[in-house]
PQR file of N, CA, C, O and H, with PARSE charges and radii, in Angstrom:
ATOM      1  N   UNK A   1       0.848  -1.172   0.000 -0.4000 1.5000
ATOM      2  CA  UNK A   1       0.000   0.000   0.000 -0.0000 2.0000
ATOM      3  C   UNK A   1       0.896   1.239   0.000  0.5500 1.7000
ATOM      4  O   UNK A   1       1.876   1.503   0.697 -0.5500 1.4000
ATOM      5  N   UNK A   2       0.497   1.691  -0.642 -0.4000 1.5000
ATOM      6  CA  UNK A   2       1.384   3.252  -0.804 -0.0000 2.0000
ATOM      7  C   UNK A   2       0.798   4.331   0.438  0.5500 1.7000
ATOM      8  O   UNK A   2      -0.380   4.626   0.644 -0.5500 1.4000
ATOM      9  H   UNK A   2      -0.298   1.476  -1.209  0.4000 1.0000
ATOM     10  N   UNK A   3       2.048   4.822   1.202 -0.4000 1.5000
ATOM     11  CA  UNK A   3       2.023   5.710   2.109 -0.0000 2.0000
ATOM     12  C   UNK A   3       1.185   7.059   1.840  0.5500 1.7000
ATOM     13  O   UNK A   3       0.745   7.669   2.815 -0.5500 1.4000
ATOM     14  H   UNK A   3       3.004   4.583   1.035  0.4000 1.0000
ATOM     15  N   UNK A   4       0.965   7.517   0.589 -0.4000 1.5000
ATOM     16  CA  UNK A   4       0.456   8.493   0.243 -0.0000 2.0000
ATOM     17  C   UNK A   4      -1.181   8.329   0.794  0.5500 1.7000
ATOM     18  O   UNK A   4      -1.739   9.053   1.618 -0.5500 1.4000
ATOM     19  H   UNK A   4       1.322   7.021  -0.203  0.4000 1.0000
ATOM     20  N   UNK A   5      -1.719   7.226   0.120 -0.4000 1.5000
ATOM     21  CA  UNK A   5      -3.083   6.639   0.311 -0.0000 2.0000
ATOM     22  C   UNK A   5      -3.407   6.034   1.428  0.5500 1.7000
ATOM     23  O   UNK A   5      -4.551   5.627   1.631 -0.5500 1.4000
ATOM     24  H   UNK A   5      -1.266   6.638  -0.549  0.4000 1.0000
ATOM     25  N   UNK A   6      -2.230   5.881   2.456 -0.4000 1.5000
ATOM     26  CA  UNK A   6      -2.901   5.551   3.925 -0.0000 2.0000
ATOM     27  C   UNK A   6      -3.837   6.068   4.073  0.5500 1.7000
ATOM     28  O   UNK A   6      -4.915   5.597   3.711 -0.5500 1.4000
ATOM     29  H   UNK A   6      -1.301   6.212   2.291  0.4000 1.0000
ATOM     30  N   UNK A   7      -3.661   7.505   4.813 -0.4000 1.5000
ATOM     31  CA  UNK A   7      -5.069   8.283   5.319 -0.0000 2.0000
ATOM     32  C   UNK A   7      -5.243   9.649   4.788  0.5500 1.7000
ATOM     33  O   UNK A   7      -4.842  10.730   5.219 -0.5500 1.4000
ATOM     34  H   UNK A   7      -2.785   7.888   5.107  0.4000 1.0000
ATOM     35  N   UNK A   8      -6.060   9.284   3.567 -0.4000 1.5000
ATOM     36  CA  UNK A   8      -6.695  10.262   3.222 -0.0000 2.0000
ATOM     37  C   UNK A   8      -7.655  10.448   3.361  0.5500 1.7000
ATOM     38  O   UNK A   8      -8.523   9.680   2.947 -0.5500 1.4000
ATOM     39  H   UNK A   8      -6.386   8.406   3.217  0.4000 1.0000
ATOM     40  N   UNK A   9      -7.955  11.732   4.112 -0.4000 1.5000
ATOM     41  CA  UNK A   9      -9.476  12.194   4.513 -0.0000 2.0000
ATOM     42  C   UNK A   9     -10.507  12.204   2.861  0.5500 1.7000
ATOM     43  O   UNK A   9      -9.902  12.437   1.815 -0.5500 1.4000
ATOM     44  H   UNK A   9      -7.249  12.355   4.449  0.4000 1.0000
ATOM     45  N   UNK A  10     -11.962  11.944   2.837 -0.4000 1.5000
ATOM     46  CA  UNK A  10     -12.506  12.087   2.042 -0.0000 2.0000
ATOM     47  C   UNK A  10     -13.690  12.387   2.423  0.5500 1.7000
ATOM     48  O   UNK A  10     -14.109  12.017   3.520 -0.5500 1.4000
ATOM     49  H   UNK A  10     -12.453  11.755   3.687  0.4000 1.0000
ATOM     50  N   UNK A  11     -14.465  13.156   1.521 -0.4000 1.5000
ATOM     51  CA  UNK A  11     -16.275  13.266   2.350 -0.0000 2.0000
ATOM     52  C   UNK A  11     -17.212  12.252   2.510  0.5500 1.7000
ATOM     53  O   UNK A  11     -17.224  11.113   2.044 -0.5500 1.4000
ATOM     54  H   UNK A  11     -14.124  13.457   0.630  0.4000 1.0000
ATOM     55  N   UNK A  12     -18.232  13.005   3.455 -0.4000 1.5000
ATOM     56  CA  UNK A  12     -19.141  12.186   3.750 -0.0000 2.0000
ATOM     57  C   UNK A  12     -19.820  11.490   2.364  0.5500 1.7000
ATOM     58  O   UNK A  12     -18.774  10.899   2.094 -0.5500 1.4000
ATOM     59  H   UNK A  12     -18.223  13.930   3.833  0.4000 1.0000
ATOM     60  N   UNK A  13     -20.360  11.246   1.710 -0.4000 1.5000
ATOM     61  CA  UNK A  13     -20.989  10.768   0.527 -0.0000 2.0000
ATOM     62  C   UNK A  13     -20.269  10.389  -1.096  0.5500 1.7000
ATOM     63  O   UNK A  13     -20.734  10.446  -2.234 -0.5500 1.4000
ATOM     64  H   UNK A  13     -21.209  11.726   1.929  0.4000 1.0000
ATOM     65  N   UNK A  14     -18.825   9.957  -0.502 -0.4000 1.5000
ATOM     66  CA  UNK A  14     -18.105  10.181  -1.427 -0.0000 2.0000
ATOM     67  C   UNK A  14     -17.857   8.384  -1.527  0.5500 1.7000
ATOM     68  O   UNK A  14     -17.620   7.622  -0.589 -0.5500 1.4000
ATOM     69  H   UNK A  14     -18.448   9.910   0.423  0.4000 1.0000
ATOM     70  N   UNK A  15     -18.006   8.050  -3.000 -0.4000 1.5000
ATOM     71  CA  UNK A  15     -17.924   6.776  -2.769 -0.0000 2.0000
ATOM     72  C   UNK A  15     -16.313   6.200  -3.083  0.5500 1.7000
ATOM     73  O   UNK A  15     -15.505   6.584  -3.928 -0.5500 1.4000
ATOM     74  H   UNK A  15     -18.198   8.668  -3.762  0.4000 1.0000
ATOM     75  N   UNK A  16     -16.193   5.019  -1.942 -0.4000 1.5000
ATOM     76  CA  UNK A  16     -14.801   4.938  -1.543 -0.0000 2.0000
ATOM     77  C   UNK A  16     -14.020   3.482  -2.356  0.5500 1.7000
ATOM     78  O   UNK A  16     -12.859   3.074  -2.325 -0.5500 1.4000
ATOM     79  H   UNK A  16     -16.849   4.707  -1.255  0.4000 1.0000
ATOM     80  N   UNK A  17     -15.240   2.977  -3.046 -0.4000 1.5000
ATOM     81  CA  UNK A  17     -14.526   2.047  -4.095 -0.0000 2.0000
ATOM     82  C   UNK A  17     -13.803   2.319  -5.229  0.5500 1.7000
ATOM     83  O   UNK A  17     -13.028   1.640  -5.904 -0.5500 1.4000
ATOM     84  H   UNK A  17     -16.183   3.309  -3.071  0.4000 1.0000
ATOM     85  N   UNK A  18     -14.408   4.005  -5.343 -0.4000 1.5000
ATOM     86  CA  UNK A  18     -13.141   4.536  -6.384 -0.0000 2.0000
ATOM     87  C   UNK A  18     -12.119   4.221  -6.159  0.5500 1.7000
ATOM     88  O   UNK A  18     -11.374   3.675  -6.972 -0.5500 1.4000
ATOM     89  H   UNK A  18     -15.037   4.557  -4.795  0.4000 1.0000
ATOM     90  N   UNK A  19     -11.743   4.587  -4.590 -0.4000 1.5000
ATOM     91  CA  UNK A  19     -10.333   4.627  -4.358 -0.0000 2.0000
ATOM     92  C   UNK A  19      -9.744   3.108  -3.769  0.5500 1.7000
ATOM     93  O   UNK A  19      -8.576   2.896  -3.446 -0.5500 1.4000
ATOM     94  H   UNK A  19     -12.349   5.030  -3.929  0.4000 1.0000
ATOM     95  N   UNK A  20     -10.722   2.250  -3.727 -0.4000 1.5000
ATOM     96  CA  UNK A  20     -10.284   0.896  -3.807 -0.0000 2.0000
ATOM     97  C   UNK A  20      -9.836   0.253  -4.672  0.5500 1.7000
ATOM     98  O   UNK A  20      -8.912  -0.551  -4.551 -0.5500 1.4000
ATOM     99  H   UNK A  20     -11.672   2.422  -3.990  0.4000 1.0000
ATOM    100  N   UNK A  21     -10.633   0.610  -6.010 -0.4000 1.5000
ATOM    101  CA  UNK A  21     -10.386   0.274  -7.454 -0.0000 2.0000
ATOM    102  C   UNK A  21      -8.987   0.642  -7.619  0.5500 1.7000
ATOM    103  O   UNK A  21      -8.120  -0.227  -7.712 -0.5500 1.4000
ATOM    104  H   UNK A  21     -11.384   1.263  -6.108  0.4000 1.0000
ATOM    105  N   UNK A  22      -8.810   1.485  -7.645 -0.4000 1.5000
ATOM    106  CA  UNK A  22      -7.587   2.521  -7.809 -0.0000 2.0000
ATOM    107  C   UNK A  22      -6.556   1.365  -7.728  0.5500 1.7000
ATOM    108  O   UNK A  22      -5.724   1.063  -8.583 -0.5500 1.4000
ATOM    109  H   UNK A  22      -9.514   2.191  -7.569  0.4000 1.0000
ATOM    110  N   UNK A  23      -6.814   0.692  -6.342 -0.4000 1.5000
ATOM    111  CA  UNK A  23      -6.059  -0.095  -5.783 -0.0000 2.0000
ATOM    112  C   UNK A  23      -5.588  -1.594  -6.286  0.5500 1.7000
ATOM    113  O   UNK A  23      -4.573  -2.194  -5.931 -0.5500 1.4000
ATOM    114  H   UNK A  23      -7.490   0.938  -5.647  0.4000 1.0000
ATOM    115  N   UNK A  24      -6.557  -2.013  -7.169 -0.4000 1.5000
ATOM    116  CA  UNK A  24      -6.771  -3.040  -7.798 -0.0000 2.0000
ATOM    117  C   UNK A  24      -7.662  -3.935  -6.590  0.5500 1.7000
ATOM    118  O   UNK A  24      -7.236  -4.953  -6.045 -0.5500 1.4000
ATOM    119  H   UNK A  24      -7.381  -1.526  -7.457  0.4000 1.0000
ATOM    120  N   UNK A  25      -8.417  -3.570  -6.441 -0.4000 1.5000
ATOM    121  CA  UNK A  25      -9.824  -4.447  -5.920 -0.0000 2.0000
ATOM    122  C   UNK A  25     -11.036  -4.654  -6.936  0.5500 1.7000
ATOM    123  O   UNK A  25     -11.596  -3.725  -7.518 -0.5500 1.4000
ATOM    124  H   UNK A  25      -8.763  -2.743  -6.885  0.4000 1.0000
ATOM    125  N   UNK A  26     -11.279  -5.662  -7.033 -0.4000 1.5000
ATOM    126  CA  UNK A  26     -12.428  -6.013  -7.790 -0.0000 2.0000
ATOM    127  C   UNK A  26     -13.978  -6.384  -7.152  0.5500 1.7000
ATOM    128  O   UNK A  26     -14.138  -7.603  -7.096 -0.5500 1.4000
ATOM    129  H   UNK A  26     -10.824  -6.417  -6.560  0.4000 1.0000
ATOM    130  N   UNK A  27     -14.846  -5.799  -6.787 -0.4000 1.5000
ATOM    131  CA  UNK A  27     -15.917  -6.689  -6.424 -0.0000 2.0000
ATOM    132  C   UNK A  27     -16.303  -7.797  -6.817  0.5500 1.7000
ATOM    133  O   UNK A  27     -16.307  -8.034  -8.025 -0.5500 1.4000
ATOM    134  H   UNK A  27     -14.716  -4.808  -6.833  0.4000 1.0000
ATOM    135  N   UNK A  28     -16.750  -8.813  -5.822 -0.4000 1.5000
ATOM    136  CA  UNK A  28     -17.010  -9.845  -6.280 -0.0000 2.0000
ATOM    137  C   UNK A  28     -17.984 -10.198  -7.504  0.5500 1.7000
ATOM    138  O   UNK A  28     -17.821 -11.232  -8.151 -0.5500 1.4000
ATOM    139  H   UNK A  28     -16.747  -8.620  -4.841  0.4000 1.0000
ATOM    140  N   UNK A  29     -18.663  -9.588  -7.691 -0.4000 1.5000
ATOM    141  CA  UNK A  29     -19.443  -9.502  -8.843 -0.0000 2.0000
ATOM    142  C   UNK A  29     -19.106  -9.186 -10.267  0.5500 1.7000
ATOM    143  O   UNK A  29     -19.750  -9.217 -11.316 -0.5500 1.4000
ATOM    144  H   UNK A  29     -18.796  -8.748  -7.166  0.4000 1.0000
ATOM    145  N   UNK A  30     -17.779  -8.845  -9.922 -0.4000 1.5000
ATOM    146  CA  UNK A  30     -17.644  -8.724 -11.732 -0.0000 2.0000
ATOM    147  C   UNK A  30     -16.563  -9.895 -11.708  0.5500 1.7000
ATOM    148  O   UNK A  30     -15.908 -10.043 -12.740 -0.5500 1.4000
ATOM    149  H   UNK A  30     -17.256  -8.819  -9.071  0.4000 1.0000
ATOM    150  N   UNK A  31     -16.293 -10.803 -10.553 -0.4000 1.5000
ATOM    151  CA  UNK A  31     -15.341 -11.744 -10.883 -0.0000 2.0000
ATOM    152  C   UNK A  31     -16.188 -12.672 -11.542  0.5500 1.7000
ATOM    153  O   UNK A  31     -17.409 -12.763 -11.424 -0.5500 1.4000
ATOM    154  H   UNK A  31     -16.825 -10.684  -9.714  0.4000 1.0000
ATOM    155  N   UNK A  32     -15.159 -13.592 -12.494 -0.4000 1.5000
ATOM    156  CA  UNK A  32     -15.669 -14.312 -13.247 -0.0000 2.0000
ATOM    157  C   UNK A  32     -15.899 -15.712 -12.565  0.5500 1.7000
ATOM    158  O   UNK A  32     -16.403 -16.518 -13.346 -0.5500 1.4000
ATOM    159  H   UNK A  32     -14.166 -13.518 -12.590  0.4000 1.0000
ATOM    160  N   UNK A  33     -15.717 -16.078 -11.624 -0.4000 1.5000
ATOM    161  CA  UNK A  33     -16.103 -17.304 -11.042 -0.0000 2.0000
ATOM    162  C   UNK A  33     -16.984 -17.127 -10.293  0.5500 1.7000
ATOM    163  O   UNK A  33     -17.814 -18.022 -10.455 -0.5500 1.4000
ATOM    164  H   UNK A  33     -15.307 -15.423 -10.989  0.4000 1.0000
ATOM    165  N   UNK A  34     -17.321 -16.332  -9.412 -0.4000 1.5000
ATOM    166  CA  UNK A  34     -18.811 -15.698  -8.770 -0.0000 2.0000
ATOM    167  C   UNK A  34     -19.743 -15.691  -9.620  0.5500 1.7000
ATOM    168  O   UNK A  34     -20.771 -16.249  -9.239 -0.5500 1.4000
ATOM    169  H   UNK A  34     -16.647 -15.605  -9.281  0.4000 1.0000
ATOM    170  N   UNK A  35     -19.757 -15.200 -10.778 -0.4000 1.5000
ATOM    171  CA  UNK A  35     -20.470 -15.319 -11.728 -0.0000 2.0000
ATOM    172  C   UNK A  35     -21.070 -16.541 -12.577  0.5500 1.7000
ATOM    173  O   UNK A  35     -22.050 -16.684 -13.308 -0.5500 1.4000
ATOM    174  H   UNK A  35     -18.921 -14.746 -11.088  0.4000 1.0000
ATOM    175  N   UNK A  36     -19.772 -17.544 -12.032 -0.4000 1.5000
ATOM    176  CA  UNK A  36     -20.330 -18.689 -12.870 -0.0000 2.0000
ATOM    177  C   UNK A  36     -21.221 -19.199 -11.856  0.5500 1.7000
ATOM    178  O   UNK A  36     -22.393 -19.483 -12.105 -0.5500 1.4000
ATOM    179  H   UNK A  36     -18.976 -17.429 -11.438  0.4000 1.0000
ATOM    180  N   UNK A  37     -20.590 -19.345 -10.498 -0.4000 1.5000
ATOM    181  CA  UNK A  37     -21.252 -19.814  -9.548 -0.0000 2.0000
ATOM    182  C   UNK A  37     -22.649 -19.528  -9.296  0.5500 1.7000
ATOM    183  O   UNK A  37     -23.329 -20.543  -9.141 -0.5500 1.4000
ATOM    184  H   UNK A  37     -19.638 -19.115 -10.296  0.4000 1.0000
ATOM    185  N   UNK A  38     -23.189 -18.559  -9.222 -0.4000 1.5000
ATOM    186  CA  UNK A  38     -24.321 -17.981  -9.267 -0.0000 2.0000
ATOM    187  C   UNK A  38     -25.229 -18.189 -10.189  0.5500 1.7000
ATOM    188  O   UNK A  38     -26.445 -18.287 -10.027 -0.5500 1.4000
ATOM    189  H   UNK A  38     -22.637 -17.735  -9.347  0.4000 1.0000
ATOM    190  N   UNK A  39     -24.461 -18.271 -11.416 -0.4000 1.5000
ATOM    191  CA  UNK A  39     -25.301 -18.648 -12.674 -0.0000 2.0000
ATOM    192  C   UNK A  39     -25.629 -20.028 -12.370  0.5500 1.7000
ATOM    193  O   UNK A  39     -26.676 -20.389 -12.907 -0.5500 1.4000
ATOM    194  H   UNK A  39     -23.473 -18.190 -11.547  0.4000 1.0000
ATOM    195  N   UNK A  40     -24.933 -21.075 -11.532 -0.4000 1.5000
ATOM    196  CA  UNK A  40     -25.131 -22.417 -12.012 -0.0000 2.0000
ATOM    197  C   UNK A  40     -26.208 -22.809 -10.388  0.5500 1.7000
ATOM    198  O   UNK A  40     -26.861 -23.831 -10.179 -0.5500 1.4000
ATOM    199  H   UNK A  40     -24.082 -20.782 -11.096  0.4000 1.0000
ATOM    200  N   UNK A  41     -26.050 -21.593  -9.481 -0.4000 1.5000
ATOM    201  CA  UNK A  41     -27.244 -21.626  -8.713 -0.0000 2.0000
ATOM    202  C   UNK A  41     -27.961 -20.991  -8.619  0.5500 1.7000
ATOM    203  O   UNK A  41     -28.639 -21.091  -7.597 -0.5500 1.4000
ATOM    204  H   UNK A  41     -25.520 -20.763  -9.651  0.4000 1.0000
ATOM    205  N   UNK A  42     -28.186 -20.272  -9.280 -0.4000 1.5000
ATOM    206  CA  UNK A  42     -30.043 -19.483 -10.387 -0.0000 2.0000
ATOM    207  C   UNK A  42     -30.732 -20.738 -11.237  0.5500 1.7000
ATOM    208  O   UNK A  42     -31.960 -20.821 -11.261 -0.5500 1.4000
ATOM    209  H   UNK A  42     -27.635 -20.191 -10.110  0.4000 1.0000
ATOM    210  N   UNK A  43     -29.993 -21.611 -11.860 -0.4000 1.5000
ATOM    211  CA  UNK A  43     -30.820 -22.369 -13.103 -0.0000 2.0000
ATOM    212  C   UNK A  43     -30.542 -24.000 -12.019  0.5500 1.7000
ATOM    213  O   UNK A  43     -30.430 -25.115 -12.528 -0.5500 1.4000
ATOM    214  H   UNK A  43     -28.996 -21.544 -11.840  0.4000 1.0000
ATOM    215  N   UNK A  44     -30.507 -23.839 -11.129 -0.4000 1.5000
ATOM    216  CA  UNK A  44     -30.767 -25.055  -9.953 -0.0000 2.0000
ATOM    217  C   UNK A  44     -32.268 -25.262 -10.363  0.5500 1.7000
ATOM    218  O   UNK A  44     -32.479 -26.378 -10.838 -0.5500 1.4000
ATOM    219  H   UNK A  44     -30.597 -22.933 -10.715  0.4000 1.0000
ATOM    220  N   UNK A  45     -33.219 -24.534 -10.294 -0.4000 1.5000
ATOM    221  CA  UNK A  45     -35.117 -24.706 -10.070 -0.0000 2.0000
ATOM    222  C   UNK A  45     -35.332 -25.640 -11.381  0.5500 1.7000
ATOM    223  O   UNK A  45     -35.963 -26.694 -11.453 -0.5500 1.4000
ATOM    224  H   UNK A  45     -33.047 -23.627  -9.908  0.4000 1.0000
ATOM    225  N   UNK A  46     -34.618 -24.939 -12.404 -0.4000 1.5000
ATOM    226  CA  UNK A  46     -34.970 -24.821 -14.009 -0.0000 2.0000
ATOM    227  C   UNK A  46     -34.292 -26.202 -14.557  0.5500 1.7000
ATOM    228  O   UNK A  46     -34.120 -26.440 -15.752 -0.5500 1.4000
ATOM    229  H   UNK A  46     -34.105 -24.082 -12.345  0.4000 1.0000
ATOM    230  N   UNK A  47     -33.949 -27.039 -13.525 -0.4000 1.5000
ATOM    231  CA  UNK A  47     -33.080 -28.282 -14.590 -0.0000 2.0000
ATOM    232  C   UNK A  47     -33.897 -29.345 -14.362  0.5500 1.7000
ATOM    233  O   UNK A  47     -33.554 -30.366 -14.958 -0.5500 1.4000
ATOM    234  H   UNK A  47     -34.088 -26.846 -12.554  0.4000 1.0000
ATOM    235  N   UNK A  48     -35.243 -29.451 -13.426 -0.4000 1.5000
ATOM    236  CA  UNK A  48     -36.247 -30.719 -13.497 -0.0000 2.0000
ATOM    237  C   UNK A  48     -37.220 -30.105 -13.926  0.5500 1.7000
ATOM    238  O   UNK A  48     -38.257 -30.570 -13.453 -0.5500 1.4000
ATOM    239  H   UNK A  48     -35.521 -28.621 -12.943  0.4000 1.0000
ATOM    240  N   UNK A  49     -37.462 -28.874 -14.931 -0.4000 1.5000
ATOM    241  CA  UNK A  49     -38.734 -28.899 -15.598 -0.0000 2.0000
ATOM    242  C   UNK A  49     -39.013 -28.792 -16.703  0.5500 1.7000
ATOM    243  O   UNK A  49     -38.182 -28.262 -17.440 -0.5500 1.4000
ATOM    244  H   UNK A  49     -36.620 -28.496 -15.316  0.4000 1.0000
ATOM    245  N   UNK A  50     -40.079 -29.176 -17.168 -0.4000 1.5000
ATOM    246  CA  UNK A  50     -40.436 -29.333 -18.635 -0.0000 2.0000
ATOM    247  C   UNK A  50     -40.484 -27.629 -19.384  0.5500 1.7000
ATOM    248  O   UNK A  50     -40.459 -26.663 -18.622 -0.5500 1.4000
ATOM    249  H   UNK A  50     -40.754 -29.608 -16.569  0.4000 1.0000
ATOM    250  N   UNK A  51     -40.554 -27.423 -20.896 -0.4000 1.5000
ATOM    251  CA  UNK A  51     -40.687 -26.258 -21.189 -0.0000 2.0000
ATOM    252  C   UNK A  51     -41.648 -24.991 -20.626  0.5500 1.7000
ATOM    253  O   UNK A  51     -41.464 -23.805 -20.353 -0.5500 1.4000
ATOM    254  H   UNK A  51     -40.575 -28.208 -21.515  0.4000 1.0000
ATOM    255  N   UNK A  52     -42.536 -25.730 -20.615 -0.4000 1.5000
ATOM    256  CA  UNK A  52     -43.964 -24.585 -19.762 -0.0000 2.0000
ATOM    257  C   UNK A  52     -43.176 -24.359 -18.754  0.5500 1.7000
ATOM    258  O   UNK A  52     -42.437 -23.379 -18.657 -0.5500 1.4000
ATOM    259  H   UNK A  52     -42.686 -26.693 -20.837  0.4000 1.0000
ATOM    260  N   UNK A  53     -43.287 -25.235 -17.964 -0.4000 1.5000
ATOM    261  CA  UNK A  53     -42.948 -24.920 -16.399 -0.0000 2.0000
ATOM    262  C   UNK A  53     -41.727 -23.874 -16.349  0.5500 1.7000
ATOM    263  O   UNK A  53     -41.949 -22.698 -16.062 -0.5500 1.4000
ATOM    264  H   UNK A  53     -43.887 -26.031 -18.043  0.4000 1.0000
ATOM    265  N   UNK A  54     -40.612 -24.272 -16.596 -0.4000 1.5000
ATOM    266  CA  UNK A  54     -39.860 -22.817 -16.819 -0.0000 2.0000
ATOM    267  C   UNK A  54     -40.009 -21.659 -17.693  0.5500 1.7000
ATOM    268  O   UNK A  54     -39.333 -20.632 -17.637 -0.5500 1.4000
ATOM    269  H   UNK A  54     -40.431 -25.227 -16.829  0.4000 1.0000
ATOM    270  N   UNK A  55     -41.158 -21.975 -18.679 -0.4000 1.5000
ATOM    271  CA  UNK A  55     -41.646 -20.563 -19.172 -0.0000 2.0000
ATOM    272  C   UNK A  55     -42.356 -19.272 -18.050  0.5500 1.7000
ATOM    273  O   UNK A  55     -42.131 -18.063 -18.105 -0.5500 1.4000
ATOM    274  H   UNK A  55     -41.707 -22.810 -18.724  0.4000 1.0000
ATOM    275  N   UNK A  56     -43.343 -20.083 -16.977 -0.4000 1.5000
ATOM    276  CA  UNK A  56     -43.748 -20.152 -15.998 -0.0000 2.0000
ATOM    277  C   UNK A  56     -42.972 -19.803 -15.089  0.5500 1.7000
ATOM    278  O   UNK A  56     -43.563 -18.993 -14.375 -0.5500 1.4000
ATOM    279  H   UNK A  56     -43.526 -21.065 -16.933  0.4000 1.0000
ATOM    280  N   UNK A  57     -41.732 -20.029 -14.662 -0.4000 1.5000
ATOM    281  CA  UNK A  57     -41.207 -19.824 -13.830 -0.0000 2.0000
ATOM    282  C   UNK A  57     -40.128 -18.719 -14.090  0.5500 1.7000
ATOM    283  O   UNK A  57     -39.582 -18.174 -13.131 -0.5500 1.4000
ATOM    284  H   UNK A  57     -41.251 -20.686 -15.243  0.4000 1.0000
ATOM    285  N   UNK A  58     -39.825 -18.393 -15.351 -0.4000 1.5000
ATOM    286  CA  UNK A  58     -39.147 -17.415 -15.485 -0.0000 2.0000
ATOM    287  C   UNK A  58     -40.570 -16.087 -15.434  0.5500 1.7000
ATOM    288  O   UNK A  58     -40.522 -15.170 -14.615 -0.5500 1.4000
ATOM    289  H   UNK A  58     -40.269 -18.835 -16.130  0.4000 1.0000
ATOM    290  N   UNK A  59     -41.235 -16.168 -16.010 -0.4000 1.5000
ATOM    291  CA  UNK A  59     -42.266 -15.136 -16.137 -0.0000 2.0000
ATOM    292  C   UNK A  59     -42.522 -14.865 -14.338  0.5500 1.7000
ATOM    293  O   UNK A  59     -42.656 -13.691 -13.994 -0.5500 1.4000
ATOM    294  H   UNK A  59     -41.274 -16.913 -16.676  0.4000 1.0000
ATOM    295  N   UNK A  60     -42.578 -15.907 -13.297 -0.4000 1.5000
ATOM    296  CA  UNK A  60     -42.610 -15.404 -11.597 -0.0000 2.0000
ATOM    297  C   UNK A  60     -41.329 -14.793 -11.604  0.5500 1.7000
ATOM    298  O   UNK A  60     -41.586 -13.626 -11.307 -0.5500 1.4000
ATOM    299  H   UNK A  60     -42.469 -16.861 -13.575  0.4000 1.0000
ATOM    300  N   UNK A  61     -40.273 -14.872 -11.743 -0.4000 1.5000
ATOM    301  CA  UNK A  61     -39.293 -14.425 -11.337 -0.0000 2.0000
ATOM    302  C   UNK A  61     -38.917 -12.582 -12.033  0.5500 1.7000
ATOM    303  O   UNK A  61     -38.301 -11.623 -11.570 -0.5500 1.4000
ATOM    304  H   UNK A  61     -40.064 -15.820 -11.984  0.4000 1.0000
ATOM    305  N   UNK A  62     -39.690 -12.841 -13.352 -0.4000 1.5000
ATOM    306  CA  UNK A  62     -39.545 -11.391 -13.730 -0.0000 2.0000
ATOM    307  C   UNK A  62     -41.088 -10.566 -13.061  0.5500 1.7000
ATOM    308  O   UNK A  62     -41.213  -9.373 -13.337 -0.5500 1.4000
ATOM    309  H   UNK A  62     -40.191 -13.620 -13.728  0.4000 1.0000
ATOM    310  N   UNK A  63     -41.674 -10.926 -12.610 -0.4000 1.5000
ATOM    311  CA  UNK A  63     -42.525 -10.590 -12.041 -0.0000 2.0000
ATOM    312  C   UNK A  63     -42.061  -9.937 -10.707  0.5500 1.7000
ATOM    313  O   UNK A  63     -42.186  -8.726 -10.522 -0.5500 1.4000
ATOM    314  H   UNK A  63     -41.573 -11.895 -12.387  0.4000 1.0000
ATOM    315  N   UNK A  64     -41.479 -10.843  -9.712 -0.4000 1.5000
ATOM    316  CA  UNK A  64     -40.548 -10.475  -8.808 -0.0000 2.0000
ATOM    317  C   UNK A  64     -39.419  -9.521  -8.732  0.5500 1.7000
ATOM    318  O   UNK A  64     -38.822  -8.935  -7.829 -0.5500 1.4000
ATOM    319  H   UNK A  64     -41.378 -11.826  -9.863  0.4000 1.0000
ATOM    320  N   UNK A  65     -39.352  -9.586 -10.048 -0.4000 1.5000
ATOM    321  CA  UNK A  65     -38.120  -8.503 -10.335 -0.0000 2.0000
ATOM    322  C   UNK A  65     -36.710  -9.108 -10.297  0.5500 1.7000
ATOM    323  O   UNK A  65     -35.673  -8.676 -10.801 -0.5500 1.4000
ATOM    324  H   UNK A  65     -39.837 -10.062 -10.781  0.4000 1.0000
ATOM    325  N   UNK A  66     -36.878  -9.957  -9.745 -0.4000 1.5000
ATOM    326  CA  UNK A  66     -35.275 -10.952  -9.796 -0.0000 2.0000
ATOM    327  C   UNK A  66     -34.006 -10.909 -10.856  0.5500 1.7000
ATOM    328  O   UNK A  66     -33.973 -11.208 -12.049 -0.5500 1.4000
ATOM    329  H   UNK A  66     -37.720 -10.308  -9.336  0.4000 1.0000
ATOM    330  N   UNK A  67     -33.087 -10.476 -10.064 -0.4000 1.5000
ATOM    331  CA  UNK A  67     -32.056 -10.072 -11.227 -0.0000 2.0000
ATOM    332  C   UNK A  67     -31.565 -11.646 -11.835  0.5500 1.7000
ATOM    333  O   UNK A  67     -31.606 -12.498 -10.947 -0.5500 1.4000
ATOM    334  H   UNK A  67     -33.114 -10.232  -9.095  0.4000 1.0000
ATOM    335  N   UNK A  68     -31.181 -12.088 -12.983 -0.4000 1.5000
ATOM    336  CA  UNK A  68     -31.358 -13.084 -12.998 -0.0000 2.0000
ATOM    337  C   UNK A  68     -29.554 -12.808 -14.192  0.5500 1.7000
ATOM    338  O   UNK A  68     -29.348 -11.853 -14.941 -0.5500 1.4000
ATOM    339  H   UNK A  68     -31.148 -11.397 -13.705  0.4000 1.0000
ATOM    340  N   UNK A  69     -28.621 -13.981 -13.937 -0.4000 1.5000
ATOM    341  CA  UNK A  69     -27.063 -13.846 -14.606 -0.0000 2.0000
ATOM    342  C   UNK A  69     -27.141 -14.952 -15.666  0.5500 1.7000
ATOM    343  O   UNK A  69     -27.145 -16.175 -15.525 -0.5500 1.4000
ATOM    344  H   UNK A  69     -28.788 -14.756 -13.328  0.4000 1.0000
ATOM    345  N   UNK A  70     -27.206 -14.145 -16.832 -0.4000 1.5000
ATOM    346  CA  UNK A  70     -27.447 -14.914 -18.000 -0.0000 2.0000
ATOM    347  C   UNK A  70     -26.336 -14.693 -19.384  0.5500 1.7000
ATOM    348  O   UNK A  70     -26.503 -15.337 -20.419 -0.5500 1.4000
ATOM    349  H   UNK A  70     -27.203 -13.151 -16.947  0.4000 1.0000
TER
END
């Protein structure tokens, strides 16, 4: 870590992943194995049903609003 970026004061509402990024931090969400992971436990419901039924079940889930990683 660079001494400069120890402690720098910043404001209240100032968002601080800029300066994480900066750092080389990635949220987990744009990693690519979180992503797979997630994807392969979202379509868990969807692998014992027939076509309707997951037509059906995607239409509840956008209903819900469910962000869904496709």
């Amino acid at each position: 870590m660079n001494q400069d970026n120890e402690h720098v004061w910043t404001p209240t509402g100032t968002d601080i992943t800029v300066r994480w990024r900066q750092m080389g931090w990635v949220p987990a969400s744009e990693l690519p194995e979180f992503q797979a992971k997630w994807k392969f436990y979202q379509g868990l419901p969807l692998r014992k049903l027939d076509d309707k039924a997951k037509a059906e079940y995607e239409l509840v889930m956008k209903r819900a609003k469910v962000a869904r990683i496709k």
